[in-house]
KESEPA-90412 format. One record per residue (C-alpha): residue number from 1; x, y, z. Coordinates in steps of 0.001 Angstrom, whole numbers. Example, Ala and Ser with C-alpha at 12.3 -4.5 7.8 and 13.67 -1.06 7.14 Angstrom:
<lumlums>
{nr:1, px:12300, py:-4500, pz:7800}
{nr:2, px:13670, py:-1060, pz:7140}
</lumlums>
This chain:
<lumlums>
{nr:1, px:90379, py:87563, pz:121414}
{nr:2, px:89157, py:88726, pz:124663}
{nr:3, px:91326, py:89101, pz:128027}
{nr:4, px:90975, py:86589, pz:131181}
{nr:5, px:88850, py:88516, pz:133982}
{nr:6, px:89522, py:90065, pz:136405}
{nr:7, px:91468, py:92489, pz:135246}
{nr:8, px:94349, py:94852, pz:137000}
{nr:9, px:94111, py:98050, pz:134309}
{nr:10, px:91112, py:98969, pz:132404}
{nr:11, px:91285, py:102084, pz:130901}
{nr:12, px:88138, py:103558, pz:128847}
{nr:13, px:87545, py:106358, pz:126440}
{nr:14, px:90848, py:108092, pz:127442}
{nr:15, px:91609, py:111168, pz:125733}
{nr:16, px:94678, py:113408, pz:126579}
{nr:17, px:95756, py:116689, pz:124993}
{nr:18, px:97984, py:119376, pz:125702}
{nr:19, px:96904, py:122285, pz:124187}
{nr:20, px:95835, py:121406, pz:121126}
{nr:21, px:97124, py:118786, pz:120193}
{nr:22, px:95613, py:115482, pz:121283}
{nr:23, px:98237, py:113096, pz:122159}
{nr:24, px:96219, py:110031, pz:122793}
{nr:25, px:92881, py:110060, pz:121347}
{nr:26, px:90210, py:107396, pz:122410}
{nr:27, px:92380, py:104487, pz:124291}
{nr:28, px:90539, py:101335, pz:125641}
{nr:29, px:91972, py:98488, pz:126605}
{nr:30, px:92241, py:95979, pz:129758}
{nr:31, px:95068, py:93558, pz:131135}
{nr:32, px:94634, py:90516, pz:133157}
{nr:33, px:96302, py:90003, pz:136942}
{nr:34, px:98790, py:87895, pz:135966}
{nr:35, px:101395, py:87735, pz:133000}
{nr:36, px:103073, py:90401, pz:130888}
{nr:37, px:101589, py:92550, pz:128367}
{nr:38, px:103552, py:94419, pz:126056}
{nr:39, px:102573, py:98512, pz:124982}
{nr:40, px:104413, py:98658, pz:121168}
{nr:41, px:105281, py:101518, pz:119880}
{nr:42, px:107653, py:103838, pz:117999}
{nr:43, px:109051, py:106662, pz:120324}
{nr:44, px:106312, py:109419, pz:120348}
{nr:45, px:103078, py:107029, pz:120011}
{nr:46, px:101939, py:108232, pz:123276}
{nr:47, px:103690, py:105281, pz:125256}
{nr:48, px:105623, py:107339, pz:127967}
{nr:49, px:102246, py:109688, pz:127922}
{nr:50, px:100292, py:106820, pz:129248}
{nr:51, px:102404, py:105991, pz:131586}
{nr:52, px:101975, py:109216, pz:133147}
{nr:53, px:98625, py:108982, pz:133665}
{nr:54, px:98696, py:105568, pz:134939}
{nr:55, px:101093, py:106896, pz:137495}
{nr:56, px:99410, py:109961, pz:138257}
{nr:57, px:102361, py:112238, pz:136976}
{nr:58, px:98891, py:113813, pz:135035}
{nr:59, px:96066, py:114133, pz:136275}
{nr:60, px:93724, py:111944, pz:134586}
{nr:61, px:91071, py:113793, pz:132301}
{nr:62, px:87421, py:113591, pz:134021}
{nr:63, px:85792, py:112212, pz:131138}
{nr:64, px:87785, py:109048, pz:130784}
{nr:65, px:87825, py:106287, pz:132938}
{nr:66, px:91279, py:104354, pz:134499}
{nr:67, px:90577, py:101783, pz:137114}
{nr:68, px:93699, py:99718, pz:139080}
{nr:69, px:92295, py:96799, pz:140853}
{nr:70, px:88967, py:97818, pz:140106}
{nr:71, px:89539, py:101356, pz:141801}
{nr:72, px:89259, py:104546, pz:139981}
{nr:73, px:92964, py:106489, pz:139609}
{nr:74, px:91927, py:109811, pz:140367}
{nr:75, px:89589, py:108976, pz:144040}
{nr:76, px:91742, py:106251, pz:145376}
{nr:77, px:95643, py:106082, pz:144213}
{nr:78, px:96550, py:105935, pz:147534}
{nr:79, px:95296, py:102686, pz:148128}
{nr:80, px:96263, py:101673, pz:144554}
{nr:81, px:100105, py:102716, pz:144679}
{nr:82, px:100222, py:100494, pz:147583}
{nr:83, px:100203, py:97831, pz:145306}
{nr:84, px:102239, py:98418, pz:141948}
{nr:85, px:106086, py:98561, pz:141236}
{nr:86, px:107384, py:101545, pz:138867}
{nr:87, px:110568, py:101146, pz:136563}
{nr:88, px:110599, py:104616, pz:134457}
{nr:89, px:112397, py:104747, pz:131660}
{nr:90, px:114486, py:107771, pz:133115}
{nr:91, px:117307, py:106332, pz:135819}
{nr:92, px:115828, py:107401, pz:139354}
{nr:93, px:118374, py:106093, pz:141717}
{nr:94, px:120792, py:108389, pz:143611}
{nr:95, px:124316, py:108051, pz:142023}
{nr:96, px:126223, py:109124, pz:145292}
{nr:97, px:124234, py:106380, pz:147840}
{nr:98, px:124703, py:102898, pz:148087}
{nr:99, px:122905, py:100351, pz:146443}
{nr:100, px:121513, py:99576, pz:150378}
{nr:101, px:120645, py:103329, pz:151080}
{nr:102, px:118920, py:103418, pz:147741}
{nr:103, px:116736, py:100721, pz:148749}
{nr:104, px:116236, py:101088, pz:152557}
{nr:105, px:114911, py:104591, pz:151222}
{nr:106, px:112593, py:103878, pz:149403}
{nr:107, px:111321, py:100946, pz:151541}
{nr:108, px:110707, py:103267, pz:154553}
{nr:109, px:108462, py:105807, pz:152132}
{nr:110, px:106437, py:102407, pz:152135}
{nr:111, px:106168, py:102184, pz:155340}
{nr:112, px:108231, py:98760, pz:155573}
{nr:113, px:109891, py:98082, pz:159000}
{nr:114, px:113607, py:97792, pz:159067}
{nr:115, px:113907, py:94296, pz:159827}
{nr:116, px:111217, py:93678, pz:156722}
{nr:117, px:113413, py:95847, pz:154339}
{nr:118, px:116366, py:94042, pz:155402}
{nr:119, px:115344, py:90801, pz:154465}
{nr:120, px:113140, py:91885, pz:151342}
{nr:121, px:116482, py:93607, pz:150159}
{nr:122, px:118843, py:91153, pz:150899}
{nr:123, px:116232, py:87987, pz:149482}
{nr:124, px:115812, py:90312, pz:146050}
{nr:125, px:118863, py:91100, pz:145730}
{nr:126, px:120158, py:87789, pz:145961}
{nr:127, px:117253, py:86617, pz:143572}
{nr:128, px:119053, py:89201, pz:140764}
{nr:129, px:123076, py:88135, pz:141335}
{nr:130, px:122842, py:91555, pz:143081}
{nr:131, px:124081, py:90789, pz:146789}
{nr:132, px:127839, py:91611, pz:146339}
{nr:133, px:126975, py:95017, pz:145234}
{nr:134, px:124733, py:95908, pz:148247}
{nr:135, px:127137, py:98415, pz:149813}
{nr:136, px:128511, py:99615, pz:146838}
{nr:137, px:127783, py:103417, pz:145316}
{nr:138, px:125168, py:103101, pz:142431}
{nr:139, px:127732, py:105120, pz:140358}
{nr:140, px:130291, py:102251, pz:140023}
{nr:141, px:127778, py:99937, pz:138678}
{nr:142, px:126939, py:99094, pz:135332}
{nr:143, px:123438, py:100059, pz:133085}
{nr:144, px:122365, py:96554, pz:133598}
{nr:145, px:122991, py:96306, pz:137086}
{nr:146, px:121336, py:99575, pz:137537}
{nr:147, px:118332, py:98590, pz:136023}
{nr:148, px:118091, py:95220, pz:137953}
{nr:149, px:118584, py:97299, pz:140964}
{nr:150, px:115892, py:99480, pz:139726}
{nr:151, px:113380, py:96434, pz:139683}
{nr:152, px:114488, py:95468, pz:142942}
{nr:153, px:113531, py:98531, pz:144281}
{nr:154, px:109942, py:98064, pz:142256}
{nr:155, px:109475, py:94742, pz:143995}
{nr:156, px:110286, py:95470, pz:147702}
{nr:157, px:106567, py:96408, pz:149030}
{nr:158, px:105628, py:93022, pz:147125}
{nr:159, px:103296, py:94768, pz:144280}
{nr:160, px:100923, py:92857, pz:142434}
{nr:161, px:101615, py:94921, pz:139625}
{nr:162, px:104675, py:96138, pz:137965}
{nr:163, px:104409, py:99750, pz:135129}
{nr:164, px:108067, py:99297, pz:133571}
{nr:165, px:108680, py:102361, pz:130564}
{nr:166, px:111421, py:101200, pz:128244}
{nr:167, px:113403, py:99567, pz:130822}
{nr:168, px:115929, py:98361, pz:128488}
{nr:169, px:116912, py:101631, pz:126983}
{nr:170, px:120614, py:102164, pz:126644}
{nr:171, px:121196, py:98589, pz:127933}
{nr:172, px:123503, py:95884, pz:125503}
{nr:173, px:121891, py:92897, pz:124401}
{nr:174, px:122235, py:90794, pz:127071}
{nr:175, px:121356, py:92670, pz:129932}
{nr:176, px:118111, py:93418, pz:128142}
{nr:177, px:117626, py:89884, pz:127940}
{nr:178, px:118227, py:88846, pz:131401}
{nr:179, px:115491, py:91879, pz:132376}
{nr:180, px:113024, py:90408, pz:130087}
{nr:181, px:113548, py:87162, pz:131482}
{nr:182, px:113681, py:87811, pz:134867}
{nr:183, px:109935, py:90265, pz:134909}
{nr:184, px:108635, py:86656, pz:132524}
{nr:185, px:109619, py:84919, pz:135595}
{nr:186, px:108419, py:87101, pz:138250}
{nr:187, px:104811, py:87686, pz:135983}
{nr:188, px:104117, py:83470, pz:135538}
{nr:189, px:104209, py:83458, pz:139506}
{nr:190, px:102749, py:86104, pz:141529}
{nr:191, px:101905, py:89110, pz:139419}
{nr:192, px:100848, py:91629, pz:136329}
{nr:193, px:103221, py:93630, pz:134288}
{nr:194, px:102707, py:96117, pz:131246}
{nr:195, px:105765, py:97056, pz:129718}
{nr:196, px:106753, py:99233, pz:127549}
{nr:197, px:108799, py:99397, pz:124314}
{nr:198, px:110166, py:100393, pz:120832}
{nr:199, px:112011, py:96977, pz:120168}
{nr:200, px:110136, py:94561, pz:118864}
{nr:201, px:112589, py:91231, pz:119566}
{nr:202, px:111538, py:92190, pz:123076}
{nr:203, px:108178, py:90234, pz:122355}
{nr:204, px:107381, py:87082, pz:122084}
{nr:205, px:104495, py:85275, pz:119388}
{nr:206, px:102417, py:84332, pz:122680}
{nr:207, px:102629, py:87477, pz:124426}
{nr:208, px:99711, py:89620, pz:124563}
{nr:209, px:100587, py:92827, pz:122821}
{nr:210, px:99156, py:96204, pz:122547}
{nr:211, px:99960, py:98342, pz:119363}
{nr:212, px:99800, py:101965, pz:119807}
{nr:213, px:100664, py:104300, pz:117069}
{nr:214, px:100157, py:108243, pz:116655}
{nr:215, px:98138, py:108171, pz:120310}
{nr:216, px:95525, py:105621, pz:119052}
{nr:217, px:95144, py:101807, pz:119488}
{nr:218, px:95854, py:99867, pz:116033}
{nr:219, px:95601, py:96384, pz:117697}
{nr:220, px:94925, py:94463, pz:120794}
{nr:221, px:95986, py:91091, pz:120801}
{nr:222, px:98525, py:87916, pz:121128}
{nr:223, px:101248, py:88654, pz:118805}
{nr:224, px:100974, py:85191, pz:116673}
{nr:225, px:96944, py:86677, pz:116492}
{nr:226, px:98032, py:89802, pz:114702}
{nr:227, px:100593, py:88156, pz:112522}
{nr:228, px:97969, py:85928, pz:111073}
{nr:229, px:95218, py:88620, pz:110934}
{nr:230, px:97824, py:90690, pz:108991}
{nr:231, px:98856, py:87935, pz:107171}
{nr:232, px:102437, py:88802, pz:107215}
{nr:233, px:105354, py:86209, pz:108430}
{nr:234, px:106226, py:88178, pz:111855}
{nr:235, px:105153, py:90957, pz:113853}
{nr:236, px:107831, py:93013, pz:112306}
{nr:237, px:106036, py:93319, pz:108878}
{nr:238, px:102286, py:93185, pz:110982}
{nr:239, px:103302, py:96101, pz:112508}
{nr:240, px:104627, py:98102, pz:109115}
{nr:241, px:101319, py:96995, pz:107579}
{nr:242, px:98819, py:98128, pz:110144}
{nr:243, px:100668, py:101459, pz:111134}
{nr:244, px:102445, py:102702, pz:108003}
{nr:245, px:105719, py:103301, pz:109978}
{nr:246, px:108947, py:101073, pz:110232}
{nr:247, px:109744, py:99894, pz:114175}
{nr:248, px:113171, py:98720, pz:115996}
{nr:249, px:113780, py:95142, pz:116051}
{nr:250, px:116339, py:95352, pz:118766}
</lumlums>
C-alpha cells in the first residue's frame, strides 16, 4: 500500500557503513505529514543509526538521498531543524536546573522571545499534568515525568515534525502508555511523528509500520497489512516470520 502525498521524510538508496561494515544497506522509504509511523526493530537493526542521520549527528553519505519537507538534509538543515522536535533515546535534560530553566534554554537557542516561551511552556506543560513541577530540579522527578518533560521541550518551537528514539526505554508500563497516547494525540491534529522502538505492544494494527532488521527494510506497511500478508494471527509472529529473530512485546 502506498503512503498519502506529500510527504515529510523520504529517504532513498541510503547506505551507511563504518568501516567495513555496512550498517544500513539500501533504505527507502517515505512518511506522510500527519500521523505516526512506527521504525520496528530489535536493538542493533540500525534504528538509533538512522536516527543519526536524520538528525545530522552523521553526515549523510553523498550518494543517498534524505529530504525533510521536500529539502535535502545535507544543503538546507538549517531551515529544516526549524521545524522538527527531537526526543533521543539518551536523557538530555540537565539534572541540576529546573524543569523552567531546562525549557526557557532551549527555547531561546530557537530564537523564541521570552514572553512566547513563557506561555508555550506554561500552555505545554499544563497540556502534560506537568505545571506543578515547573520550578522543580529535573533530578527529583520521575522517568515518566522526565520524558514528558522531554517532549515538552520537543514541542515548544511548534514543529511539524517530531524524531522520538525509544522514548519509552526504562519507563513502567504506564508511563509508556500515557507517552504513546499523548504523541497519538498530538500526531491526529497538527503534525508527523516517526518513532522508534523494540516493543512491539507499542503498535497498533492500523498504524503504519516500518520493519527494519540487520540494517535493511523487511516491510513497509499498516501493521493489520503485514499480519495478513504473513498470514500469521499478530504482528508478533509476522515479525518472527519475515526476520528470523524473536522481538519484545513490551
Amino acid at each position: 500500500m502506498q503512503m498519502i502525498n506529500p510527504s515529510c521524510i523520504k529517504v532513498k538508496n541510503l547506505i551507511y557503513s563504518i568501516g567495513n561494515k555496512t550498517i544500513l544497506n539500501d533504505i527507502t522509504f517515505d512518511i506522510p505529514n500527519r500521523g505516526v509511523t512506527f521504525l520496528l526493530g530489535r536493538n542493533g537493526a540500525g534504528k538509533t543509526t538512522l536516527f543519526s542521520l536524520l538528525t545530522r549527528f552523521y553526515k549523510a553519505p553523498k550518494n543517498s538521498e534524505i529530504m525533510l519537507f521536500s529539502l535535502d538534509i545535507n544543503k538546507h538543515s538549517h531551515t529544516i531543524f526549524k521545524k522538527i522536535g527531537i526526543v533521543f533515546q539518551q536523557r538530555t535534560l540537565d539534572l541540576d536546573l529546573s524543569v523552567r530553566q531546562n525549557l526557557m534554554y532551549f527555547a531561546q537557542l530557537h530564537g523564541l522571545k521570552k514572553e512566547q516561551s513563557i506561555s508555550s511552556i506554561a500552555k505545554n506543560l499544563q497540556t502534560f499534568g506537568l505545571l506543578d513541577a515547573l520550578n522543580q530540579k529535573v533530578r527529583t522527578l520521575s522517568g515518566g515525568q522526565i520524558r514528558r518533560i522531554e517532549l515538552v521541550r520537543s514541542l515548544l518551537n511548534q514543529p511539524e515534525l517530531l524524531l522520538l528514539d525509544e522514548p519509552t526505554v526504562g519507563l513502567d508500563i504506564e508511563s509508556r502508555i500515557k507517552l504513546t497516547n499523548h504523541v497519538r494525540h498530538l500526531a491526529q491534529k497538527k503534525l508527523a511523528a516517526l518513532w522508534s522502538t523494540h516493543l512491539i505492544d507499542e503498535v497498533n494494527l492500523n498504524d503504519y509500520i516500518i520493519i527494519l532488521e540487520q540494517g535493511q527494510i523487511i516491510a513497509a506497511d499498516y501493521a493489520s497489512n503485514i499480519i495478513k500478508s504473513a498470514n500469521t494471527e499478530n504482528l508478533q509472529q509476522a515479525f518472527v516470520k519475515l526476520t528470523g529473530s524473536q522481538i519484545n512485546e513490551q
